[in-house]
C-alpha positions as a Markdown table, in Angstrom:
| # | Residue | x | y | z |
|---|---|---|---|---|
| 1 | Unk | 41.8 | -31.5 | -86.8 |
| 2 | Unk | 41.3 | -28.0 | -88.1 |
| 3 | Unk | 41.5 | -24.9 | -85.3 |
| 4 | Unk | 39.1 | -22.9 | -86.6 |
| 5 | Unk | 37.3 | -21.5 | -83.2 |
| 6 | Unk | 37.2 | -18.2 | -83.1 |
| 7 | Unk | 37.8 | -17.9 | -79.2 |
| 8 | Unk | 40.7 | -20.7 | -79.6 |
| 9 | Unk | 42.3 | -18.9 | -82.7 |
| 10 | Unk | 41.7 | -15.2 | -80.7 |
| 11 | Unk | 43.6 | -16.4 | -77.2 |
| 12 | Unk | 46.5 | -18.8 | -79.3 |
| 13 | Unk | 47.4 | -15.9 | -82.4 |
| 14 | Unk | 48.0 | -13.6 | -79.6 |
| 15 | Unk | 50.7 | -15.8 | -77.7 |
| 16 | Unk | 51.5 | -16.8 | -81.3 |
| 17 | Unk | 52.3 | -13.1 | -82.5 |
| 18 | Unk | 54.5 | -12.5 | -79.2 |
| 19 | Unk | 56.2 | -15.8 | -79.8 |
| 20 | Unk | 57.0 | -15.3 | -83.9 |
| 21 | Unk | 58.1 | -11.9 | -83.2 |
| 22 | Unk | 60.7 | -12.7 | -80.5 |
| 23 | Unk | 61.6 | -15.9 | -82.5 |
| 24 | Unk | 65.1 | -15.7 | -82.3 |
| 25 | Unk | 65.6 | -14.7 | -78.7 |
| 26 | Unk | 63.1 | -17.2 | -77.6 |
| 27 | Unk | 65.0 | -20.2 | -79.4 |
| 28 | Unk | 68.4 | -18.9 | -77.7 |
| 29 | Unk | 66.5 | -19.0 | -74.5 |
| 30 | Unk | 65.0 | -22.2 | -75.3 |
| 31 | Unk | 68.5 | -23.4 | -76.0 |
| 32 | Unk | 70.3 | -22.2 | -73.3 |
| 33 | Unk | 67.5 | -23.6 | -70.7 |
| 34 | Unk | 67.9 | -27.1 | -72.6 |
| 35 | Unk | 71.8 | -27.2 | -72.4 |
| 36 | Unk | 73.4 | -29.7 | -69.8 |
| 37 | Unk | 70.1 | -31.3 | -68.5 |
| 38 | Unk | 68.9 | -34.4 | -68.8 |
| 39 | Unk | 65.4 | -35.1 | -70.7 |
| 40 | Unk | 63.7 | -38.2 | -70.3 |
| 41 | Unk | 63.6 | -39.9 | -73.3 |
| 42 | Unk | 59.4 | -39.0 | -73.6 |
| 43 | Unk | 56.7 | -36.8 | -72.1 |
| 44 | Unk | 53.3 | -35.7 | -72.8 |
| 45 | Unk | 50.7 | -32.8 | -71.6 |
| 46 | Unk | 47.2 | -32.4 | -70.9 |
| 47 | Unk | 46.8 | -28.9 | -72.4 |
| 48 | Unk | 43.5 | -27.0 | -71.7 |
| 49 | Unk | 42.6 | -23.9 | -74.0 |
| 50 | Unk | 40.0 | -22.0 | -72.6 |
| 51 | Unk | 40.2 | -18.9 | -75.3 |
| 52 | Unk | 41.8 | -16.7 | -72.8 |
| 53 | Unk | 44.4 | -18.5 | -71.9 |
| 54 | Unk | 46.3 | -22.0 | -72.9 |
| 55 | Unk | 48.4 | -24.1 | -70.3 |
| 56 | Unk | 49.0 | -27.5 | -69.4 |
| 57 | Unk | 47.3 | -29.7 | -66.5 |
| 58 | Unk | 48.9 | -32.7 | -66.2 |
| 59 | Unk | 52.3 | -34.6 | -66.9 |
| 60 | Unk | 53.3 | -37.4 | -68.0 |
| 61 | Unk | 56.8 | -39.1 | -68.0 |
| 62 | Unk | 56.1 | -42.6 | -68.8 |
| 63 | Unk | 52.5 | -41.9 | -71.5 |
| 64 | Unk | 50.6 | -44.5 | -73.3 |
| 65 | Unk | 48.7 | -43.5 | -76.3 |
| 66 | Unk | 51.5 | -43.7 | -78.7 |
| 67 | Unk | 49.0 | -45.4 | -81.2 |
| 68 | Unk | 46.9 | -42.5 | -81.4 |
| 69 | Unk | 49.0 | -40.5 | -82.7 |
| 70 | Unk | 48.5 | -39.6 | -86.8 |
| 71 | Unk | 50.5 | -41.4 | -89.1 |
| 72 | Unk | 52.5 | -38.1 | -90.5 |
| 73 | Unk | 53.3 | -37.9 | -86.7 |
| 74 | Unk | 54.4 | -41.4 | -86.3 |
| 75 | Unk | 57.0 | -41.1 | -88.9 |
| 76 | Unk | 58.3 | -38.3 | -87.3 |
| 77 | Unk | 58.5 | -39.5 | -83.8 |
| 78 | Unk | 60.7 | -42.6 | -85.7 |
| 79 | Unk | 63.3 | -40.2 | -87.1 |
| 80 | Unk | 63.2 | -37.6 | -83.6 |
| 81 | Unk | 63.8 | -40.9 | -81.4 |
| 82 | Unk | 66.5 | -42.1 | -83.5 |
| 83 | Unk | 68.4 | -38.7 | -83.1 |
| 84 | Unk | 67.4 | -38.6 | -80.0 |
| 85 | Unk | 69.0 | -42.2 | -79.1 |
| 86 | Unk | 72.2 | -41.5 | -81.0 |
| 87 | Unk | 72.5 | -38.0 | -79.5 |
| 88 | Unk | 72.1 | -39.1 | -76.5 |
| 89 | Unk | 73.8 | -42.6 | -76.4 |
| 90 | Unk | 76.3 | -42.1 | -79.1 |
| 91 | Unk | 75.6 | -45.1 | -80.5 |
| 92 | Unk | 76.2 | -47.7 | -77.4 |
| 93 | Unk | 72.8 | -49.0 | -77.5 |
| 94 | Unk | 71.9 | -52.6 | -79.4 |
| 95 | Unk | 69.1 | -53.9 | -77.2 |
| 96 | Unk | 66.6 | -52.2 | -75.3 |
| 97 | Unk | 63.9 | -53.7 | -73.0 |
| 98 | Unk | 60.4 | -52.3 | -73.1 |
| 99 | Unk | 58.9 | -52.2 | -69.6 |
| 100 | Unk | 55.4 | -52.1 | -69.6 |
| 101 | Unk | 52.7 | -52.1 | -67.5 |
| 102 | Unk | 51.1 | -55.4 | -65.9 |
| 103 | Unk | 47.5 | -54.3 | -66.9 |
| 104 | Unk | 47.1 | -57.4 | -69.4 |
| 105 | Unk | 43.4 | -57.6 | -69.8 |
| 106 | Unk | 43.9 | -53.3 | -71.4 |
| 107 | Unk | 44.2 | -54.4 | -74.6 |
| 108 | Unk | 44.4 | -50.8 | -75.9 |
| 109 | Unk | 47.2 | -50.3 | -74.0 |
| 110 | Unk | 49.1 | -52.6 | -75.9 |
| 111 | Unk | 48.8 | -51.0 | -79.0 |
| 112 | Unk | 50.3 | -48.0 | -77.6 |
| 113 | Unk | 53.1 | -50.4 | -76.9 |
| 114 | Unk | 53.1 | -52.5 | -80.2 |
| 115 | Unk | 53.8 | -48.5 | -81.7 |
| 116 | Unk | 56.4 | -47.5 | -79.1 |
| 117 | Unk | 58.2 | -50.8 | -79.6 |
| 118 | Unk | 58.1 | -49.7 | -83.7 |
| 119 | Unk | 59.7 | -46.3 | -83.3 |
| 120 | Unk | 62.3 | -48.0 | -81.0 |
| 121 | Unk | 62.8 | -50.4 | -83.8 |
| 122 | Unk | 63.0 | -47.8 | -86.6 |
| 123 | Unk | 66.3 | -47.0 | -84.3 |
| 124 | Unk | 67.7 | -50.1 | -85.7 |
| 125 | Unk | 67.9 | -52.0 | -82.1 |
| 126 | Unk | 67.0 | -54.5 | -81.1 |
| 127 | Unk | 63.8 | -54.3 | -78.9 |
| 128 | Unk | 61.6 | -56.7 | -76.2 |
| 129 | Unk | 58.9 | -55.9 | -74.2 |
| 130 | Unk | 59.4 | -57.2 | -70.5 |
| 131 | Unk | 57.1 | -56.6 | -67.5 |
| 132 | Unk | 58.9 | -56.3 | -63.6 |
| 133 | Unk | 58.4 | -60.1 | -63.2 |
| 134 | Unk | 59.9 | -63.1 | -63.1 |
| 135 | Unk | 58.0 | -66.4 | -64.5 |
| 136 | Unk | 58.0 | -69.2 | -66.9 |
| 137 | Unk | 58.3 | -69.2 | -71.3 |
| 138 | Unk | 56.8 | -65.9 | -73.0 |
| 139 | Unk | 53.2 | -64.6 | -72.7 |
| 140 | Unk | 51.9 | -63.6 | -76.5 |
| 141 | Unk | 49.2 | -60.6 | -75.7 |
| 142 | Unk | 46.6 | -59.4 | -78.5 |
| 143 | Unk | 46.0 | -55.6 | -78.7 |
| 144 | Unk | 43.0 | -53.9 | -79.7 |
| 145 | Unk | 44.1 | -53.6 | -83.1 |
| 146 | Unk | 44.8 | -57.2 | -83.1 |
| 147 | Unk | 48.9 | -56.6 | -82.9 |
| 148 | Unk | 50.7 | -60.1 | -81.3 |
| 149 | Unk | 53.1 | -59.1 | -78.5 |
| 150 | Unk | 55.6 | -61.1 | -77.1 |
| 151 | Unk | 55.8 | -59.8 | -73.1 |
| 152 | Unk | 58.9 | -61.9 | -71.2 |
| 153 | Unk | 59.6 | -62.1 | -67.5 |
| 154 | Unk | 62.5 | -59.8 | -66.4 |
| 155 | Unk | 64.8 | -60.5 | -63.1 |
| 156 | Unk | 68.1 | -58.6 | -61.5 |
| 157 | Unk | 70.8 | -61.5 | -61.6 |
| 158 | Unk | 74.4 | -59.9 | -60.5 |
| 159 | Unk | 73.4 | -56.1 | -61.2 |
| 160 | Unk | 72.2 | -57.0 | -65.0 |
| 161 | Unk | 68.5 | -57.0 | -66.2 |
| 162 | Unk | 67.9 | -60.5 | -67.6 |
| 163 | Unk | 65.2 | -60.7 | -70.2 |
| 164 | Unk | 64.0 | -64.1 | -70.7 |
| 165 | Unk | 66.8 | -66.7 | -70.7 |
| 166 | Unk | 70.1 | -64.6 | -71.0 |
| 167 | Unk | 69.1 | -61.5 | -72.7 |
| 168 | Unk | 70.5 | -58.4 | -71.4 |
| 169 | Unk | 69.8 | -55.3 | -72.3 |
| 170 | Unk | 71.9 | -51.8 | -72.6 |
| 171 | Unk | 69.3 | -49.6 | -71.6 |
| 172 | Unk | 65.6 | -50.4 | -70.0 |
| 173 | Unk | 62.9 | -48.0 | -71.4 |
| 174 | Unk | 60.2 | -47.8 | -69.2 |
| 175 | Unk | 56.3 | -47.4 | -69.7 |
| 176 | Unk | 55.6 | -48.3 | -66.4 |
| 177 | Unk | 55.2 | -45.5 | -64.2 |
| 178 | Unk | 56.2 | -46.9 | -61.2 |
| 179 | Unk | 53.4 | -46.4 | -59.0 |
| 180 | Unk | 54.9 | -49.4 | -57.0 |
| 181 | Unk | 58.3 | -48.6 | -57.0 |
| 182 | Unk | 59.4 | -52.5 | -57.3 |
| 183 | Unk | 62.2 | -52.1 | -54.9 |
| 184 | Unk | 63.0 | -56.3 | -54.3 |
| 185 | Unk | 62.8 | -56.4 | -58.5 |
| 186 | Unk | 65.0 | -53.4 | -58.6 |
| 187 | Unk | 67.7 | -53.8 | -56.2 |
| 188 | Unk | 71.1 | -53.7 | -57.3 |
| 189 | Unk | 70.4 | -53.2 | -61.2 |
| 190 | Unk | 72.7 | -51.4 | -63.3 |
| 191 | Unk | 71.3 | -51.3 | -66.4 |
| 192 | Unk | 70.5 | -47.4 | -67.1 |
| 193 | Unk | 66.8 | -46.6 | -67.7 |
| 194 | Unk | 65.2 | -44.2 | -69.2 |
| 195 | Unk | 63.0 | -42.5 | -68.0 |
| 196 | Unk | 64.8 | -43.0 | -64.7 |
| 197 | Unk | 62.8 | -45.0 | -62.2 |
| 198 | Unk | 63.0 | -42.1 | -59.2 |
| 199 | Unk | 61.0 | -40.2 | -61.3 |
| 200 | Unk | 58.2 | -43.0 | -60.9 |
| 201 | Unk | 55.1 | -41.5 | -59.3 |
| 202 | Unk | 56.2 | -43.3 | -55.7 |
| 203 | Unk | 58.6 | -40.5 | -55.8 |
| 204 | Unk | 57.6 | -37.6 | -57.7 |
| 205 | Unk | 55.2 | -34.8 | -57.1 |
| 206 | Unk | 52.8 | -32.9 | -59.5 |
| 207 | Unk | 53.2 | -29.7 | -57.4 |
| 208 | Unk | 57.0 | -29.6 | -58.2 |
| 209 | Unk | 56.3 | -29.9 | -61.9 |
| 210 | Unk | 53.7 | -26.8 | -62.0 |
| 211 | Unk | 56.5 | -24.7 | -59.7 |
| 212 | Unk | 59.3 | -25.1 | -62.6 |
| 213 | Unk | 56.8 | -24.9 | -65.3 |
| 214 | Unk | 54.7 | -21.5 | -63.5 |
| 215 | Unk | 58.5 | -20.0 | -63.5 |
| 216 | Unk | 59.4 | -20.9 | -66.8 |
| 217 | Unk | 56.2 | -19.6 | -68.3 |
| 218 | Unk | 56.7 | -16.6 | -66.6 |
| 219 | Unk | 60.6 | -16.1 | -67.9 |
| 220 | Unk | 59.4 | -16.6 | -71.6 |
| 221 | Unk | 56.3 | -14.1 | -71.3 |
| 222 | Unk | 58.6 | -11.8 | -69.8 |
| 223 | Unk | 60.9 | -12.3 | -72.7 |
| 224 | Unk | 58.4 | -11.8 | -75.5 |
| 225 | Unk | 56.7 | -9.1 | -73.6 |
| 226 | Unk | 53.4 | -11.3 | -72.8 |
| 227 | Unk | 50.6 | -10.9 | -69.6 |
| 228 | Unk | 52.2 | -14.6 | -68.2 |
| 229 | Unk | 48.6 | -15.2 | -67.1 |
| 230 | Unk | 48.2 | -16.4 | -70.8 |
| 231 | Unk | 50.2 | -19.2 | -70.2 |
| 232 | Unk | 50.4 | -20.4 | -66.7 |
| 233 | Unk | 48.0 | -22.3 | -64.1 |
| 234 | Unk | 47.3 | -21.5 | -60.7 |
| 235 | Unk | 48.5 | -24.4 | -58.5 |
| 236 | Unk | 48.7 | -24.8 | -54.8 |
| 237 | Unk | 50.1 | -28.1 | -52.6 |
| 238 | Unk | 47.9 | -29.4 | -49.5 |
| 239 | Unk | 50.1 | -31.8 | -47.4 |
| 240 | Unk | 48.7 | -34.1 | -45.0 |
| 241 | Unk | 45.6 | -34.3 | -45.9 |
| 242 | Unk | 43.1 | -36.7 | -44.2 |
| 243 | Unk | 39.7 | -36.8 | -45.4 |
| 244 | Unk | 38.4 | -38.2 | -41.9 |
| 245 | Unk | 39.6 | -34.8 | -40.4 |
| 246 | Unk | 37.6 | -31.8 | -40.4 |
| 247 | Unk | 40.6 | -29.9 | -39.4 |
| 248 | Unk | 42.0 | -31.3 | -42.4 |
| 249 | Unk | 38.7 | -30.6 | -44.4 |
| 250 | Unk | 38.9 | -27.8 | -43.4 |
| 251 | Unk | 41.9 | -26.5 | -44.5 |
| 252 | Unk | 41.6 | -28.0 | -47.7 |
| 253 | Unk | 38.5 | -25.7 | -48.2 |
| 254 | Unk | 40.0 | -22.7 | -47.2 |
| 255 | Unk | 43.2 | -22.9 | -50.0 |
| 256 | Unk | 39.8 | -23.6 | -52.7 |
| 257 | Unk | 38.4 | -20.7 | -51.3 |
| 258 | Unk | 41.5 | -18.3 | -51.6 |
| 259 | Unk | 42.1 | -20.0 | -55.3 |
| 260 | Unk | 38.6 | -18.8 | -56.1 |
| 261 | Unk | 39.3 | -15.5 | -55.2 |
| 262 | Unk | 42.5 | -15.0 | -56.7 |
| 263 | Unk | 40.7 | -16.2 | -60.0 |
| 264 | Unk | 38.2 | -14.1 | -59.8 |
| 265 | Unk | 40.0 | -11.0 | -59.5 |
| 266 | Unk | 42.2 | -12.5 | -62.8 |
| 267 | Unk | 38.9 | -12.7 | -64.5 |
| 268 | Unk | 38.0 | -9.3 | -63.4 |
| 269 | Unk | 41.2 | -7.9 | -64.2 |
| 270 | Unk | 41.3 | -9.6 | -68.0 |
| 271 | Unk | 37.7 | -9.2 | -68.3 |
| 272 | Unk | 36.4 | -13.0 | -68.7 |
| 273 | Unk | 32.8 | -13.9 | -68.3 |
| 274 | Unk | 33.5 | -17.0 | -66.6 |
| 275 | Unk | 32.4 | -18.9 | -63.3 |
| 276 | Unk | 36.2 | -20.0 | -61.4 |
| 277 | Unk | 36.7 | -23.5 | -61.1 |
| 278 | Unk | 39.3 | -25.5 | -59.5 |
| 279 | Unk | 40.3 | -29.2 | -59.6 |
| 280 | Unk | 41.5 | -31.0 | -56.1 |
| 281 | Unk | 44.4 | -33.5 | -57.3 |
| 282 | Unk | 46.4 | -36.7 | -56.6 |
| 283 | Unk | 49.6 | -35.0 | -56.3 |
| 284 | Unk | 51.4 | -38.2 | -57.2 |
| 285 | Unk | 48.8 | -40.0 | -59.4 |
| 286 | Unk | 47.3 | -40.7 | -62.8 |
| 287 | Unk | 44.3 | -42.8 | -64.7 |
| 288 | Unk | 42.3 | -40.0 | -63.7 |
| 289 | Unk | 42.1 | -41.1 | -60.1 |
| 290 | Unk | 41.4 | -39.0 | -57.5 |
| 291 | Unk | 40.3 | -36.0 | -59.3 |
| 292 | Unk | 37.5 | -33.8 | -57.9 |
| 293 | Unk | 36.0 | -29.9 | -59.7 |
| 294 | Unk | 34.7 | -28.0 | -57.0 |
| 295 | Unk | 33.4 | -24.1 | -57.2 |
| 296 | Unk | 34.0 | -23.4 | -53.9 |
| 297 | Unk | 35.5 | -24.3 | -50.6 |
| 298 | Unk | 31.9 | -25.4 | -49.0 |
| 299 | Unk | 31.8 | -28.3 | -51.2 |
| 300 | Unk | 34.7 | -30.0 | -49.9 |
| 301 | Unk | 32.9 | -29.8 | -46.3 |
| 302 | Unk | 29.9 | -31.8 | -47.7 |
| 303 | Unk | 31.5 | -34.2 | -49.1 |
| 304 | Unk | 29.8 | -37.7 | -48.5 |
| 305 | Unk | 31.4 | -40.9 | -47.2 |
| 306 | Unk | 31.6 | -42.0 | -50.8 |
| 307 | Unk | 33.3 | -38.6 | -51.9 |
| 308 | Unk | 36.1 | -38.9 | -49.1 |
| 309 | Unk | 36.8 | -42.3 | -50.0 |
| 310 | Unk | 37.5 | -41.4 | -53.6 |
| 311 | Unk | 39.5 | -38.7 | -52.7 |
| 312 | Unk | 42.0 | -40.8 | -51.0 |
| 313 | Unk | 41.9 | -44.3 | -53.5 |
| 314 | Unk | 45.1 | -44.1 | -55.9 |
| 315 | Unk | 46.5 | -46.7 | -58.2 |
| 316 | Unk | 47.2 | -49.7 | -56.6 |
| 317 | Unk | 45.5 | -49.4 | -53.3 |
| 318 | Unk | 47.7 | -46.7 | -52.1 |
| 319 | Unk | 46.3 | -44.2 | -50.0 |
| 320 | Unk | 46.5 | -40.2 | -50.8 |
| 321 | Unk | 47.7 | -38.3 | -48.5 |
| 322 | Unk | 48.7 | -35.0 | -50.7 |
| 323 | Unk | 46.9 | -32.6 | -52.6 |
| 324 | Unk | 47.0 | -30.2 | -55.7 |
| 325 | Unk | 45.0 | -27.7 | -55.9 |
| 326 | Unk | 44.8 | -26.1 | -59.2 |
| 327 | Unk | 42.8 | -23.7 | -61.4 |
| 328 | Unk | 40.1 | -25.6 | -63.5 |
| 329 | Unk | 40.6 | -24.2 | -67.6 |
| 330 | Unk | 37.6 | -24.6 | -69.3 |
| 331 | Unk | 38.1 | -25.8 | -73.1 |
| 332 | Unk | 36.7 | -23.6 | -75.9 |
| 333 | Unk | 37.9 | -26.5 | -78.0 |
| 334 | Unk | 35.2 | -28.7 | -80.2 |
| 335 | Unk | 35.7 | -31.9 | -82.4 |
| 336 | Unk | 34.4 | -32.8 | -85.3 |
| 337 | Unk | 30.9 | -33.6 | -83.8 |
| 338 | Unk | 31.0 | -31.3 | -81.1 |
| 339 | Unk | 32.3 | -32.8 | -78.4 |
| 340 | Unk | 34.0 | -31.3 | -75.9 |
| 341 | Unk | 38.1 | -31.8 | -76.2 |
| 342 | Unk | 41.9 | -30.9 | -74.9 |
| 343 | Unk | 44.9 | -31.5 | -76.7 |
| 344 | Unk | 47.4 | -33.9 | -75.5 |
| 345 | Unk | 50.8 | -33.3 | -77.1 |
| 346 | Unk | 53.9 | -36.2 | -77.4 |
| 347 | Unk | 57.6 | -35.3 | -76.9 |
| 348 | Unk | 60.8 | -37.7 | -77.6 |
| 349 | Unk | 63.0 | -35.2 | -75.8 |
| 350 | Unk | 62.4 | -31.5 | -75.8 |
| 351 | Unk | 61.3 | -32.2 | -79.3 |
| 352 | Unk | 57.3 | -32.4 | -80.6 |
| 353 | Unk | 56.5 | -35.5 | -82.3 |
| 354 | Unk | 52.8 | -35.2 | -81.9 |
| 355 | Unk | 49.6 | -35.7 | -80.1 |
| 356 | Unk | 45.9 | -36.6 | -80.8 |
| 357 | Unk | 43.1 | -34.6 | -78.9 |
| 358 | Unk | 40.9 | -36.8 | -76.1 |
| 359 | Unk | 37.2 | -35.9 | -76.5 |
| 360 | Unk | 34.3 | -36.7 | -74.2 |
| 361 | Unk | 30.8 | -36.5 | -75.6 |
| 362 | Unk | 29.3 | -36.1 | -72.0 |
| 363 | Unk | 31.5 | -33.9 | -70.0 |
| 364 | Unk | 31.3 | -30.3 | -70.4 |
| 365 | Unk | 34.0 | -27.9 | -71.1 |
| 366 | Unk | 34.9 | -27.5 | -67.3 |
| 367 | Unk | 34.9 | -31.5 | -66.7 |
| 368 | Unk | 37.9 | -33.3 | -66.9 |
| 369 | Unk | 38.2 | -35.4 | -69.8 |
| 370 | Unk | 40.7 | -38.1 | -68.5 |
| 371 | Unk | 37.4 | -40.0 | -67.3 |
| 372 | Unk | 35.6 | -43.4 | -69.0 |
| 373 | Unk | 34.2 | -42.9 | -72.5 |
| 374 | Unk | 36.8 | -40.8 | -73.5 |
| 375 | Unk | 37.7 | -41.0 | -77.6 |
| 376 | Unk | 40.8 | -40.1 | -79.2 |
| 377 | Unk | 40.9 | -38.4 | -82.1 |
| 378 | Unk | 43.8 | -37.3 | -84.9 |
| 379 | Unk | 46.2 | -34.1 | -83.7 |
| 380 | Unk | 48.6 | -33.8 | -86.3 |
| 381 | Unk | 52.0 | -31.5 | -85.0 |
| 382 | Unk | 54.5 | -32.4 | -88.2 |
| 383 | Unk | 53.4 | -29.4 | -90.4 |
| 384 | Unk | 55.3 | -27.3 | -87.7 |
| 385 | Unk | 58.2 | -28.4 | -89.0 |
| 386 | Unk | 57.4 | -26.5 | -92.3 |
| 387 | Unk | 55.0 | -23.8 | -91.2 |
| 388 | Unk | 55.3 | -22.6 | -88.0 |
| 389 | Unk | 54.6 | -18.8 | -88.4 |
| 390 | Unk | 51.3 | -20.1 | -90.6 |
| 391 | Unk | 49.9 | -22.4 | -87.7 |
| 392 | Unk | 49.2 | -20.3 | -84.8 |
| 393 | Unk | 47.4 | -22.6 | -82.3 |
| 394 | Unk | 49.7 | -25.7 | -83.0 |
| 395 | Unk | 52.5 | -23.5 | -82.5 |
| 396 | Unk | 51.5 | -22.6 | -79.1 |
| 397 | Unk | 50.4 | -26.3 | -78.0 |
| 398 | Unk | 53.8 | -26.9 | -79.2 |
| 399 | Unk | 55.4 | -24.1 | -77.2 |
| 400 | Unk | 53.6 | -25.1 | -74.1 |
| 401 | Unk | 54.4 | -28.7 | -74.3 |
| 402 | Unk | 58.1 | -27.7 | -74.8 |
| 403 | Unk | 57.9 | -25.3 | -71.4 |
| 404 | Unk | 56.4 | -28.6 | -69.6 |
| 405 | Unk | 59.4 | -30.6 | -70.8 |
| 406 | Unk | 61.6 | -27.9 | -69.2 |
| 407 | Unk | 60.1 | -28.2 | -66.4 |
| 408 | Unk | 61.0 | -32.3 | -66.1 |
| 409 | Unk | 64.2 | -31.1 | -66.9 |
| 410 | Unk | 64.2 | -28.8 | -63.4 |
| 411 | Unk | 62.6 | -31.5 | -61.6 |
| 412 | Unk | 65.3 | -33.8 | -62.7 |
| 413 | Unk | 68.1 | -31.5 | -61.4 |
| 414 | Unk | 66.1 | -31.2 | -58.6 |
| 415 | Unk | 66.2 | -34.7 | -57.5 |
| 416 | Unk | 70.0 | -34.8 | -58.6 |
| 417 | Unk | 69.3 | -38.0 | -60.5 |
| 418 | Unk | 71.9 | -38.9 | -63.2 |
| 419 | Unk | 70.8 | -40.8 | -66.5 |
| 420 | Unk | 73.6 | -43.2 | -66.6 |
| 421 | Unk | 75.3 | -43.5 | -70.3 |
| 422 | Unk | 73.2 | -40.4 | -70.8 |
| 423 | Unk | 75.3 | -37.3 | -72.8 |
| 424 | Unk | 73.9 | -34.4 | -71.9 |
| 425 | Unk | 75.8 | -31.9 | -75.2 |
């Protein structure tokens, strides 16, 4: 994908220039934020890039779409995770168990595993793909791409995670996000994973993550001497929300309302042209589920029967019961036919290892993309390595990406979890 937008290039050279030009104090703050914390072993970010300003809106701590990543990518993410896995594990680890989703008939989804299994892999250990279920022999699952997959059942016998017959792993890495929490399956295991299961989203909160990024963004523009509206995203939580309530309704209106008017005086005060938007959330939720753009707090009290019910349907039949808030970012961004896209960038780590961009031929650029007939296209992040200073808009996906992974870290600490076998120097 070449950036060659003038609004995109315009917005991302001026964060670019701030960031270049403090590079070495921004990599000693980067450091010193990094040191001592655990990092799950990947992330990735919904950025939006509206031309005035660049931040992420969503995050991900157990993401598919490894297989859309580019192939200069790929080999990248082999090398990073093997670093990562002997940085981090110091060698100890000679089998690890893939824990997937149960979403069988998705057969795109498996592809993303067939590739994360083949980065693990490239680690030299050895690597297979279980599912948080017990049954009978191994289930061989095409992908998209036509890839075969063994899956095999998984149980807790004595504190150890058998895969299969007797196989036992050293560390679970898991690509299920633990919507369901699998609390009977779980009990009693004592096999580390990574990323750690509390961080499933039956325990975690989008509204935390936006808190510690919001602050870091803020520390780093203050650092390189940047307006930290260029990188951050308004974000407000709504508890107890109840969409048979008016009271409740109500409320929720009133926070779009005041978000409405806080972004218009931004736009006034940075002189956009632009029409606010906001997005009402799932604040522990993903597939795109429960995801609403409003343009102002009446809409919320018209919603229809079939609105409110949407509004309160998450993955697996769990009911919503709180809210983000957050400032809608429209994207300047274009692919190659013309369709409107965001980037969505890949860590291992606090390290880039790629991203592709998701494009939508019928959504506009205030739409959320995460929707049906969304295409993935080719993002490649590897010539960083090389040419930072020379790619101005990769270099500040990249540097927003790397704030959001911070920000896991924060949550991380915040939920006092420990990464067992996990060395944190």
């Amino acid at each position: 994908m070449n950036f060659n937008n003038t609004a995109t290039s315009a917005c991302a050279k001026t964060i670019h220039q701030h960031i270049i030009s403090h590079h070495k104090k921004v990599a000693e703050w980067f450091e010193s934020k990094r040191s001592g914390k655990c990092f799950p072993i990947y992330s990735s970010f919904d950025l939006r890039d509206s031309g005035f300003k660049v931040a992420p809106v969503d995050a991900n701590i157990f993401p598919a779409g490894f297989n859309n990543i580019c192939p200069a990518d790929f080999e990248e993410a082999c090398q990073t995770m093997e670093r990562y896995l002997e940085g981090r594990y110091k060698g100890a680890l000679k089998r690890v168990a893939l824990l997937t989703e149960e979403h069988t008939s998705n057969r795109f989804y498996w592809d993303n595993v067939h590739s994360l299994a083949s980065i693990l892999r490239a680690s030299s250990v050895e690597v297979r793909v279980c599912i948080p279920k017990s049954f009978k022999g191994v289930t061989v699952l095409e992908s998209a791409a036509g890839h075969k997959i063994e899956v095999y059942p998984s149980q807790s016998t004595a504190g150890k995670l058998i895969i299969g017959e007797d196989w036992a792993p050293d560390l679970v890495v898991s690509n299920n996000d633990f919507s369901d929490p699998h609390n009977e399956w779980a009990a009693d295991l004592e096999v580390p994973f990574n990323p750690a299961r509390e961080l499933g989203w039956y325990n975690r909160k989008k509204s935390e993550h936006f808190k510690y990024y919001n602050q870091l963004a803020a520390e780093l523009c203050k650092l390189v001497d940047l307006d930290p509206w260029y990188l951050t995203v308004r974000s407000e939580l709504v508890e107890n929300f109840d969409a048979s309530s008016d009271e409740r309704l109500q409320s929720l209106a009133d926070t779009v309302d005041n978000m409405i008017e806080a972004m218009n005086e931004d736009y006034r005060r940075q002189r956009v042209d632009s029409k606010p938007t906001v997005f009402i959330k799932n604040n522990a939720g993903t597939y795109g589920l429960a995801v609403i753009k409003v343009e102002s707090g009446s809409e919320v009290l018209e919603w229809n029967s079939k609105t409110r019910k949407k509004m309160q349907a998450a993955k697996g039949a769990s009911t919503v019961t709180s809210l983000l808030v957050q400032e809608g970012i429209p994207s300047v961004i274009k692919a190659d036919l013309g369709e409107t896209a965001e980037p969505v960038i890949y860590m291992i780590g606090c390290s880039v290892v790629g991203g592709f961009l998701r494009t939508h031929k019928d959504k506009n650029e205030t739409e959320s993309l995460n929707s049906p007939g969304a295409v993935f296209k080719k993002l490649c992040m590897s010539d960083l390595i090389v040419n930072e200073a020379g790619l101005p808009v990769e270099n500040v996906y990249g540097w927003a990406a790397r704030l959001g992974s911070l920000a896991i870290g924060e949550e991380i600490e915040a939920l006092k979890l420990q990464f067992s076998g996990y060395c944190t120097q």
